[in-house]
N, C-alpha and C positions, 0 to 999 in steps of 0.2 A: 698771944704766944709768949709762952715764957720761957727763963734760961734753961729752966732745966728741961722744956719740950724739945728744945732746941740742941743742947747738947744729949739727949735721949737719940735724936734723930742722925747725928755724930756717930753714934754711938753704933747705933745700931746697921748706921751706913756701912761702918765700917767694919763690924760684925760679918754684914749679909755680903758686900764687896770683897771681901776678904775670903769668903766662901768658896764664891763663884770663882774667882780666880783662882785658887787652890783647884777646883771641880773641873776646869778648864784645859784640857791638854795642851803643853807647848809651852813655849816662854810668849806671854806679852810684855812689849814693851811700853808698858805704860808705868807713872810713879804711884806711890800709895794714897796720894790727895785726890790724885782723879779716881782711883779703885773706889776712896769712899765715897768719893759724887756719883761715881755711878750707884754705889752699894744703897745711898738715897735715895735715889730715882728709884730703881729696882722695890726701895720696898714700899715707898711712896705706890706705887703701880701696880703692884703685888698688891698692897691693901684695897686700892679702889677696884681692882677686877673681883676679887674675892668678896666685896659689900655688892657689887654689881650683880654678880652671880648669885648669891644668895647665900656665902657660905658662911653658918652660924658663929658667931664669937664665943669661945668656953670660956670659963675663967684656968683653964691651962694653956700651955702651947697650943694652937692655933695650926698644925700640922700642915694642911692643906692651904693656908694662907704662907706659910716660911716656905713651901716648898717652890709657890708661883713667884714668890721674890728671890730665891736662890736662882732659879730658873730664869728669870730674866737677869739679873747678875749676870749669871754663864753670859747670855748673850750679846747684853749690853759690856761688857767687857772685851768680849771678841770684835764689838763692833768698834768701838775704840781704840782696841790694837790694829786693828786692822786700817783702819782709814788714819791711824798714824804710823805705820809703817808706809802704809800708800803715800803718804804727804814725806815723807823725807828720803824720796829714793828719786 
């Protein structure tokens, strides 16, 4: 692993987390370091379902792969605000 997969992965956390929370109805309260931890996850996870599933790599955008990492975003996002709004009340 190197810096620049690493900061790619930054990068792109915070891309796809940045997304899903814009896509998200409502205010969460959560800050923008965790939006990009989730936004990792999400696409970490988005790429392994999408390899799983079978859906081909292009050398373009990747459609059907950003759309299952946007998609978990949204959720994993929601699930975050949620169980931190639950934790401080």
């Amino acid at each position: 692993m190197t810096i620049e997969s690493i900061l790619g992965a930054i990068v792109i956390g915070a891309v796809i987390g940045a997304i899903g929370r814009l896509l998200l109805p409502g205010r969460q309260a959560i800050g923008w370091i965790l939006t990009i931890v989730v936004g990792i996850v999400a696409a970490l996870l988005g790429t392994l379902i999408a390899q799983v599933l079978g859906v081909e790599t292009t050398p373009g955008i990747d459609w059907i792969e950003l759309v299952m990492q946007v998609v978990l975003a949204i959720v994993g996002v929601g699930l975050v605000a949620g169980l931190r709004r639950g934790s401080s009340v």
